[in-house]
NULUMKOL-21440 format. One record per residue (C-alpha): z, y, x. Coordinates in steps of 0.001 Angstrom, whole numbers, plus 500000, padded with zeros to 6 digits. Each point is the difference from the previous one (the first is absolute). Layout:
N
ZYX...
END
This chain:
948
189695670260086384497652498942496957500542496375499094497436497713501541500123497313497317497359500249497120500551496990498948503108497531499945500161496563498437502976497592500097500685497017497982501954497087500365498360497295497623502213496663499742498170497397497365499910496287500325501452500021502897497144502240501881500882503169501784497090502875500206501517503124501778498072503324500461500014501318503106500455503678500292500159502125503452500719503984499958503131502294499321501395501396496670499664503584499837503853500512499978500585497698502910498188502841502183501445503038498374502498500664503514497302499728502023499885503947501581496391501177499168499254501457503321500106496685501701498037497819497053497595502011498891497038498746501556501064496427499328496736498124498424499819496966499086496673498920500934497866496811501354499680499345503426496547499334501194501515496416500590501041500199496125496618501295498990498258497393501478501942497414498903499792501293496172499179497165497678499699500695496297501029496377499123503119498833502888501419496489500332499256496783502789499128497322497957498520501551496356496669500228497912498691502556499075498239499335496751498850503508499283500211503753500643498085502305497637500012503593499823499219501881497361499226503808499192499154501741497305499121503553499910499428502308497375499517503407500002501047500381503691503195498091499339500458496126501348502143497551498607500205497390503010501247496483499374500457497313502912500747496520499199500480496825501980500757496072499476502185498783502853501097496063500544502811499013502388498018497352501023502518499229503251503017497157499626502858501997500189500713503653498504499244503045501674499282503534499492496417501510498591499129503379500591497996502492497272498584502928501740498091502306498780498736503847501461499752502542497185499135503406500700502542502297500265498865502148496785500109497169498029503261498924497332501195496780499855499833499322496330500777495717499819500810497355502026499976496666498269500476496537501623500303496434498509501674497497502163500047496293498550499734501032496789502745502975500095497816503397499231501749502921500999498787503318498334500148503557501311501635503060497942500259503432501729504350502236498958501197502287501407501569499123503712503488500147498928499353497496497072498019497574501494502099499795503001503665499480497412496935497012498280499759498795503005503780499511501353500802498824496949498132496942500252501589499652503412496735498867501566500621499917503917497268500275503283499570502200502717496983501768500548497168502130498708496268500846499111498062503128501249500125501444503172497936502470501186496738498847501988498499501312502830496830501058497979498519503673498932500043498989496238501787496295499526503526499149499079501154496059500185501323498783497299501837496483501180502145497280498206501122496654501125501060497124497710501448497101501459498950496845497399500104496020500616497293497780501399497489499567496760500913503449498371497241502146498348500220503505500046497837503007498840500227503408501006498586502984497772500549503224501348498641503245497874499362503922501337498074503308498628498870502733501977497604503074499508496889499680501499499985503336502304496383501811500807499718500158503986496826501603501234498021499132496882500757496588499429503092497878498093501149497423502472501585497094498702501870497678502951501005496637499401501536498185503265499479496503500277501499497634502680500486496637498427501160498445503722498496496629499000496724498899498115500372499972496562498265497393497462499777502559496927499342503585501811498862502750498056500372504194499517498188501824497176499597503743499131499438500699496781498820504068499815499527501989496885499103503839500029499303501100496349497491502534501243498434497860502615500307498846503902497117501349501927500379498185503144502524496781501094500281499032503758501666497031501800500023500475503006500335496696502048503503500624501629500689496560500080497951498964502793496095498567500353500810496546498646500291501516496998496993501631499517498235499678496683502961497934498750500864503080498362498394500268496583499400503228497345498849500036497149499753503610498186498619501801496888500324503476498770503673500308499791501221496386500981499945498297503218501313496204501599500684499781503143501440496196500905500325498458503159500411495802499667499448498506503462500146495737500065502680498506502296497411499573502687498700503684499993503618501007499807500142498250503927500080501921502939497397497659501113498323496714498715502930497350501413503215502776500051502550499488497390501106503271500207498540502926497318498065502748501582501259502050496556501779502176501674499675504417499305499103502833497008497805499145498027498901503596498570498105501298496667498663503310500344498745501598496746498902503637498671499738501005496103497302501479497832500090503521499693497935501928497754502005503356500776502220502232501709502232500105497286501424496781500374500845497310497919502575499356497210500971496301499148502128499300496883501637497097499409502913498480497900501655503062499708499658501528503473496981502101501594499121500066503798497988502844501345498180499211502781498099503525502519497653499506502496497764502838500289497168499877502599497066502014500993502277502872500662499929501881503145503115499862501910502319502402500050500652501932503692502975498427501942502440501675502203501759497204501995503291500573502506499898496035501960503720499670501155500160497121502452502804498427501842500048499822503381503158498647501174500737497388502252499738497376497327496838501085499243498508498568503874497441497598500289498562498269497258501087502020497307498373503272501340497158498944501065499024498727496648501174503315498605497939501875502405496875497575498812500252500811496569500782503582500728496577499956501507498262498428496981501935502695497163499483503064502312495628499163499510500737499806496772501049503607499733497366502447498600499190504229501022501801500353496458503034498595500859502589501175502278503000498326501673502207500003503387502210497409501995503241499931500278501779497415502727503579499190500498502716498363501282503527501770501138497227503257499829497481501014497968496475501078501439497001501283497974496868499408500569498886503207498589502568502406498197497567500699497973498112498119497442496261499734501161496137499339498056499463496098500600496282501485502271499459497883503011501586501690502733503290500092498763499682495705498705499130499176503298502639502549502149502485497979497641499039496820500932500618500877503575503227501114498926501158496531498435498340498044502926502314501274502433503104500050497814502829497726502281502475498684497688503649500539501029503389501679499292501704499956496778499053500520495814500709503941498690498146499570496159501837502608498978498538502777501747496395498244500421500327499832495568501110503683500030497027501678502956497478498221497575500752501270496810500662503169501347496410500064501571498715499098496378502242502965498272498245501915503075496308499528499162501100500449496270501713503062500232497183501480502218497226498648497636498400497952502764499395496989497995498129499422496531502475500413497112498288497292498380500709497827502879502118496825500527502986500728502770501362496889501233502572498827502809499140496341501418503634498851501857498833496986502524503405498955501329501888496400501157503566500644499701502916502117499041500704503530501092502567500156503302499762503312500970500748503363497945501057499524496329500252496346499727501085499332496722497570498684497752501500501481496528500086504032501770496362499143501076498982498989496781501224503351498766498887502285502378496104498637499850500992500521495744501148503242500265497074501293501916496983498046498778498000502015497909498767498628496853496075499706501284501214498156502716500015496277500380502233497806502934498700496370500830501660497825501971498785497022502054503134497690501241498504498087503210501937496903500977503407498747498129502259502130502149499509503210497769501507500328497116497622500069497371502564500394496835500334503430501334495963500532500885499186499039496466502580501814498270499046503563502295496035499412498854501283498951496413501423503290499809497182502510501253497083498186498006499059497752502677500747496101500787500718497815503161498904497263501199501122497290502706497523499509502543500523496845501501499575500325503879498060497021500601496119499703501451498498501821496981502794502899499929497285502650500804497850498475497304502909500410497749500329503752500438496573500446499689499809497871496386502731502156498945498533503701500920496904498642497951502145500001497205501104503685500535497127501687501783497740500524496679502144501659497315497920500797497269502109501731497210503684502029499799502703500439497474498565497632497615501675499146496405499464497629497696501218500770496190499651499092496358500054501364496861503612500589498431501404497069498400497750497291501347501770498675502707503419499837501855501531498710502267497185500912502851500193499195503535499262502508502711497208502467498708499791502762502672498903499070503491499652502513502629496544498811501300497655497026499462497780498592503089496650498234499517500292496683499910503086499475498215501052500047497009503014501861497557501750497800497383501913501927497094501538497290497076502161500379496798500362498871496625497593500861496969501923501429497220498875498959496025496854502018499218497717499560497200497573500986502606497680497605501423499384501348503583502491501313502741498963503211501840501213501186503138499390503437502205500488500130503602499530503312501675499267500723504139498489501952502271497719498772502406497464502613502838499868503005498531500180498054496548502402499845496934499483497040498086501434498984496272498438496526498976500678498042496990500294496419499342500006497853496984501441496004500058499585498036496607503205498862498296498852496272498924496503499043501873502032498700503356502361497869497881497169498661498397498281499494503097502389498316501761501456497483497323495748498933500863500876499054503233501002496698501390501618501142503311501294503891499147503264501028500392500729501174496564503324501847500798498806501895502855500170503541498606504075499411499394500723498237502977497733502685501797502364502989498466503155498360501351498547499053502807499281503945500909503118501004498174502406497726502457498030500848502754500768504137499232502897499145499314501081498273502809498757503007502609502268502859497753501888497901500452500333499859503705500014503676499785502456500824497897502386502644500991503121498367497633501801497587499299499790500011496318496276500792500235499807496841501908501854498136497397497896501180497207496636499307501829501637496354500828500560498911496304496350501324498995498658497341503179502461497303498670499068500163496486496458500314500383499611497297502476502071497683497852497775501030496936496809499002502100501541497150502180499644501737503669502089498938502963500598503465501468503006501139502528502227500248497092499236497126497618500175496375500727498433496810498676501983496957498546498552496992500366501589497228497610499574496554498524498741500081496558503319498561499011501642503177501843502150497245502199498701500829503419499297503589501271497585501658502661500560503580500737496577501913501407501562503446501174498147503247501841501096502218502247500941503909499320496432500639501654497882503172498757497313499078502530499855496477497950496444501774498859498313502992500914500977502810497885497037500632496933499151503204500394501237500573503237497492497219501925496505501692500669498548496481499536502187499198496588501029503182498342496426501569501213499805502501501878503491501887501304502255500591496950503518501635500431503624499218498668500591503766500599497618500222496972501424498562496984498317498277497089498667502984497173502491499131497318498313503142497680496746498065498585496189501601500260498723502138497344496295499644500322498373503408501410497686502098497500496777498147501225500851496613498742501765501107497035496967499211497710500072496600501343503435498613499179501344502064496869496746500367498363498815497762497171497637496532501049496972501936498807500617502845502481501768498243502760497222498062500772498037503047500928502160501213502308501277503708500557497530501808501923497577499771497346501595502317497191500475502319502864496175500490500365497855502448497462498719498315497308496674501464501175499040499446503473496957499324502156499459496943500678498261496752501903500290496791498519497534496551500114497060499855501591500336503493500642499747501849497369500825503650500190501998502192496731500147503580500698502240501815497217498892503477499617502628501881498378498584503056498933497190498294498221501985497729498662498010496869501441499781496964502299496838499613501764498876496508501590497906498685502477499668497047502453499577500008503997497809497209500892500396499520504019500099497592502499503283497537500798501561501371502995499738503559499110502670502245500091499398502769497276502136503949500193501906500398496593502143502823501113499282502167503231502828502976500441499820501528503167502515503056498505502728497298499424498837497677502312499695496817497814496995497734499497499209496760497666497763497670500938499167496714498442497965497025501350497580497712498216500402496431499717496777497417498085500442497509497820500145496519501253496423499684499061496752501878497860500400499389496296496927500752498037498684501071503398502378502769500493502517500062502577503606501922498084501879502092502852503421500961499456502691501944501803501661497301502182501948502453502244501513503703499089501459502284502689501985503030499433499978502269502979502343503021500870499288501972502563503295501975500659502196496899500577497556497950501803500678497288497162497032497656498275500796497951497042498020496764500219499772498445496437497894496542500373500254497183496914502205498022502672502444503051501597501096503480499649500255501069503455501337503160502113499423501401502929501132503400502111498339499367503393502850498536501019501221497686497702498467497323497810501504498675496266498833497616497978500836499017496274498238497348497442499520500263496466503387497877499214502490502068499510500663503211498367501014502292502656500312504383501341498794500603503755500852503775500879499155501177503111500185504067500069497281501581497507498518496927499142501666497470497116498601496702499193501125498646496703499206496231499735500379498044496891499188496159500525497024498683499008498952502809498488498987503492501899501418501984502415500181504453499760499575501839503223501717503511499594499591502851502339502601502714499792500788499511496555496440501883499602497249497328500102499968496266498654497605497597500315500914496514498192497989496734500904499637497474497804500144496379501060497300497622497805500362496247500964497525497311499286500436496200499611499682498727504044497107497424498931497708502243497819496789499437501495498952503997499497502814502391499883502733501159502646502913502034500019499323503477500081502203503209499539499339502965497621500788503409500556501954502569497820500251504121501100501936502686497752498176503085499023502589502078501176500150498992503547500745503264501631497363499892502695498712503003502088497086501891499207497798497728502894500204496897498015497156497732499648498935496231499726498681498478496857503197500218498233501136502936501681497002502357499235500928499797496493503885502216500750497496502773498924498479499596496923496778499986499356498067501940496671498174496834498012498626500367496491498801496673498498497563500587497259496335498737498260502784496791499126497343497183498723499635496224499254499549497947502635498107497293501064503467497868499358501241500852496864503334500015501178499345502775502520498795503118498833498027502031502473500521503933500870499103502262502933502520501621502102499718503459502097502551499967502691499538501488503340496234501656499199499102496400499323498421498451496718501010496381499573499554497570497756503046498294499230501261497114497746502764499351497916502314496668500802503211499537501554501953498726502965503367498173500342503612501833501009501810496823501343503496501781499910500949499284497027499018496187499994498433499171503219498300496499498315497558501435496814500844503703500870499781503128497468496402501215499399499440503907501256496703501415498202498226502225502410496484501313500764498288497357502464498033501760502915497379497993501396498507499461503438503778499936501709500768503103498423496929501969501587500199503590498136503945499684499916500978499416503064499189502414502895497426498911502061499073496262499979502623496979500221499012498617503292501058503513501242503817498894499213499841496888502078502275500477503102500522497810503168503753499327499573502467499737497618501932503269501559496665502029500252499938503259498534496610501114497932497488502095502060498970503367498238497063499020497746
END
């Protein structure tokens, strides 16, 4: 049985004659070592509801309270929490006064600091071993302990006694970090407050800072009506203060009560910034955090095998919540997914043997089904484990489901198996050996009779996670939050890498799938560069979708940034590392399959958590006078659920990661595409790679819109305007033989200038008929579609979107090159404008190869011009401008009159541009073009051209 101390303090304090004992309550891990494991392994130490009720934050009968502040400060998705408070034995004889104090389970302990009459004892985090020989040999003496486990979803109780004089002053300071895990869109930051008396000086702040920016901060009012609009935020771009300071008398549960209605969670919810899909890449002293949270990605299909106990244990309460959330996930199923039911207790019944489409007949036969489920008889997870996945290898082998789907198991179960194979460790193995890699286990632990060391360590293992579901009056609510997490997975086999030699040392980098709403974490250490930026490439595949996108995180601007800020926490990105490091480290650790593996992953924890002062199960905090007389000794428990695994969590690692998939040790080498854009000189990088891939002659559409035809042949470029309407959509390229169109759509300037309204291509869409996919490029988005599934992408971040004959090459900021079988390219170019200019807007310009293999069919006002027409220019004269000469041209049995000046190729410097000198065809290129412009204005932006 796992220790259930995480933290002990003892001290026996004799000065002046005055005695101050620490009271400690809880067993030393060795003291339980005979106890058989069969019989205690579902001890928990946990509140009572009695206990819960009773929970005061400050504890003593006749004290003051002076203050009680708490204190967070977050930064970067990581919170450094402080929470202080002034006590005065204000009674006539001694007696004992309590600290208490619920920290979320995630969290690390990393100081506890208390000054009692003068006598400030200071925190240091050794090894166990060490601090506990400190400790005995200043012979300090006391009985019991600190933390037990509460009777909460995500609390611990941190409690210590001191037993002080009448007139004694004491302060308490207790300090913890946690990562900030991404739940259904939103950071939640929890903070639980129950002073158990009113309190003169009463006060919480949260200090936020997101570098990038916080688009939205919540708090809800958890803490009951009478606090409404005592709350108080105050926010700007990428800072925000939230501070709650109620008065003694709105701290009363009513106007003549002396008790404090303070008394609950008092909650921060918060979302980032996020200008792309590719993520975002903090560096700071020495470390880098990668943060991923793609959205606007269709999900990915889902092929789910529910697994529900249905043992005797399970009667009554416990099922029917399960069968009330099993109604809620079942609607959530779509015709795309497919999944079955499997029930069991001593035997194993399935729903259907077969996987089936989520349509509506077959959701609502199984919900029948689990309505009349009866719970009784004994628990066989064994076989139930073993019928699922081998309904999954099933539909696999017999290519029933989508091999870009997600195949998951969800276990619902409250206790351990006691029929069939009933030892945990041969379970473990057999679900190992015959989990396939594309399969993920989750495991929900209902109630505190199951043993959820071995449900967390089973999901740990086949890329899933558990989670206790705690069977109260919200149980079914519970199960439902948690299949939210799951029931949207948006990418697979994702990995994050960096060029060689600019990191080490990085944390988890593959992760078998991410789910929207969460968020993936990958840390390390930044290696000396003379480079100024940090890159990073993370590859996935999403719906019918391969994805490569590219990331870039400046080596100095956060420093610089944060040494601005009065409430930062400057030394998040190393405390963040270790944070995720120990956290890793700890779950191999609970899976490893030796003894000397297990020794080697130990030291790793010890050392690092020493380095960066955490309390975990196998370090321990000494707490000593600053003259090193008297000695405190803060100790945790040989517990890897002390946090949720990062990585493994949906809500903290993102999405599902595995430990069957270990970290990428062999670093990226960026793929041809972006090759230009890291190696290449400043000059070049800054253009990007797609560019020097292009012809240096090209058609193209650029400005307001003004059309360059290259004709080969002749050895010229010919020019000319279209002058239309905003709102029209105007056919560049029409190929019915290959099935691809190009249409672009006309945005106006904000208003006339010298009463002429400028139109410009606002939107460009590249069509291809074969696949069914359209290309969407807009100044805001690049998006995709099928017909079945949607993608979206901005402008900030350099990224590769391959979905089968169609490649999108993005490179941020700059343009983006649609490629259709390796045959035909079209590259749009992205023009931005300063936001306030009282004229211009963003608009996109449009650049088309010569040698675009299209079919003989091929039209469009581009397009037209894949067959070359004869044009002589001659009669070349002054013109009315002596800077343009004058000539006539004879193309197409037309005589024009044409006139000498040039246009601007933006590829090459996309501010002043590089002049092309061309013929200029008046009258929207009447003569040139066939037919008249208005005749290439189509009704949408997938249209095809009419024959003219």
């Amino acid at each position: 049985m796992r220790s259930l101390l995480l933290l002990l303090l003892g001290l026996l304090l004799l000065q002046q004659g005055r005695c101050f004992e620490f009271v400690i309550d809880g067993e030393w891990e060795e003291e339980r070592s005979h106890m058989p494991d069969h019989r205690e392994r579902h001890k928990r130490a946990i509140l009572t509801s009695e206990e819960q009720e009773d929970f005061e934050a400050i504890r003593g009968d006749d004290i003051t309270v002076r203050s009680y502040k708490v204190e967070s400060r977050i930064t970067s998705r990581f919170a450094h929490t402080t929470v202080r408070s002034s006590v005065i034995n204000s009674g006539s004889k001694a007696q004992s006064i309590g600290f208490n104090v619920q920290i979320p389970k995630r969290a690390f302990i990393t100081n506890f600091t208390m000054n009692v009459n003068g006598i400030t004892f200071v925190g240091s985090v050794k090894e166990k071993t060490v601090a506990r020989n400190l400790y005995a040999q200043a012979r300090a003496r006391g009985k019991a302990a600190g933390i037990v486990r509460a009777n909460s979803q995500d609390m611990e109780t941190f409690k210590t006694e001191v037993h002080v004089p009448p007139g004694s002053n004491i302060e308490f300071e207790l300090h913890y970090q946690e990562m900030m895990y991404r739940k259904l869109g939103f950071y939640e930051h929890s903070l639980y407050l129950q002073p158990g008396r009113l309190v003169p000086q009463f006060q919480v702040d949260v200090y936020i800072f997101e570098p990038k920016g916080i688009s939205t901060v919540q708090t809800p009012n958890t803490l009951g009506e009478q606090f409404e609009g005592l709350i108080k935020v105050t926010s700007s771009k990428d800072k925000a203060h939230i501070v709650f300071k109620p008065n003694l008398q709105q701290q009363r549960k009513c106007d003549n009560c002396t008790g404090s209605a303070i008394d609950g969670v008092f909650t921060v919810r918060y979302d980032v910034t996020r200008d792309s899909n590719a993520g975002e890449l903090q560096v700071s002293d020495g470390h880098f955090v990668q943060f991923f949270a793609p959205a606007n990605l269709s999900p990915l299909p889902k092929n789910i095998v529910f697994v529900i106990d249905v043992s005797g244990s399970m009667w009554g309460v416990k099922m029917k919540q399960t069968v009330e959330a099993m109604q809620a996930i079942l609607d959530d199923l779509t015709i795309d997914d497919h999944f079955s039911i499997i029930d069991f207790n001593h035997n194993i019944r399935c729903w259907s043997e077969e996987l089936v489409p989520g349509s509506s007949i077959q959701i609502a036969d199984a919900k029948r089904y689990i309505q009349n489920i009866k719970p009784n008889g004994g628990t066989n997870i064994n076989e139930a484990l073993m019928r699922a996945v081998q309904m999954l290898v099933r539909a696999s082998n017999q290519g029933l489901i989508d091999p870009r789907s997600v195949s998951m198991i969800i276990l619902v179960s409250d206790g351990d198996p006691t029929v069939g194979e009933i030892k945990l460790s041969t379970i473990q193995k057999n679900v190992k050996r015959v989990m396939r890699e594309e399969f993920s286990l989750f495991s929900l632990g209902i109630g505190f009779d199951v043993d959820y060391d071995f449900l967390e360590r089973i999901a740990m293992e086949n890329r899933g996670m558990a989670q206790r579901i705690y069977a109260n009056h919200d149980a079914a609510e519970q199960l439902r939050t948690f299949y939210s997490q799951v029931s949207s997975p948006l990418l697979r086999r994702i990995t994050i890498q960096f060029p060689d030699d600019s990191v080490s040392d990085v944390t988890q980098n593959r992760f078998d799938k991410y789910f929207s709403g969460s968020e993936l974490v990958v840390a390390g250490k930044v290696l000396p560069s003379d480079s100024s930026t940090l890159t990073s490439f993370t590859t996935a595949s999403a719906a019918r979708l391969d994805i490569t996108l590219e990331t870039e995180g400046d080596m100095s601007e956060l420093d610089m940034e944060l040494a601005k800020q009065q409430h930062s926490f400057t030394g998040f990105a190393r405390q963040l590392w270790a944070y995720i490091t120990i956290k890793q480290l700890l779950s191999e650790r609970s899976l490893a399959t030796t003894a000397v593996k297990k020794r080697k992953i130990t030291q790793r924890i010890m050392s690092l958590a020493v380095e960066h002062q955490f309390v975990t199960p196998l370090t321990a905090m000494l707490v000593e006078s600053e003259d090193a007389k008297e000695r405190l000794l803060a100790d945790s428990p040989k517990d890897p659920k002390h946090g949720c695994c990062i990585g493994v969590g949906v809500g903290g690692g993102g999405g599902s990661a595995s430990s069957g998939l270990a970290p990428v040790r062999v670093l990226y080498q960026p793929p041809p595409w972006v090759q230009m854009t890291t190696t290449a000189p400043p000059s070049q990088a800054a253009k990007g790679p797609e560019e020097w891939a292009l012809p240096q002659q090209v058609n193209l559409v650029d400005n307001d819109p003004h059309f360059i035809v290259h004709l080969p042949r002749s050895n010229m470029d010919v020019c000319f305007n279209i002058d239309s309407t905003p709102g029209h959509i105007l056919n560049l390229v029409s190929d019915t033989g290959t099935g691809l169109v190009v249409n672009g759509q006309l945005v106006g300037s904000k208003q006339a200038h010298k009463s002429k309204l400028s139109t410009y291509f606002g939107t460009i869409s590249v069509y291809y008929q074969p696949d069914g996919v359209s290309v969407t490029v807009s100044t805001n988005s690049i998006d995709m579609t099928d017909g079945q599934s949607n993608h979206s992408f901005t402008w900030g971040a350099t990224a590769e979107i391959t979905q089968d004959g169609v490649r999108i090459a993005i490179v941020k900021n700059s343009h983006v090159s649609i490629i259709i079988n390796n045959n035909i390219e079209v590259m749009v170019l992205l023009h931005r404008v300063w936001k306030k200019h009282p004229v211009n807007v963003d608009f996109l310009g449009i650049y088309i190869p010569n040698d675009n293999q299209y079919s003989p069919l091929v039209h469009g006002l581009i397009g037209q011009f894949s067959r070359e027409p004869e044009a002589s220019v001659y009669d070349v004269r002054e013109g009315l401008d002596p800077l343009k000469k004058e000539a006539i041209m004879e193309v197409k049995g037309n005589r024009l009159l044409v006139t000498r000046g040039w246009q601007k190729d933006y590829r090459q410097d996309k501010k002043r541009g590089s002049n092309i000198y061309c013929w200029f065809i008046h009258n929207s290129g009447k003569g040139f073009i066939d037919g008249h412009y208005t005749h290439y204005i189509v009704p949408n932006l997938n249209s095809f051209l009419p024959p003219l």
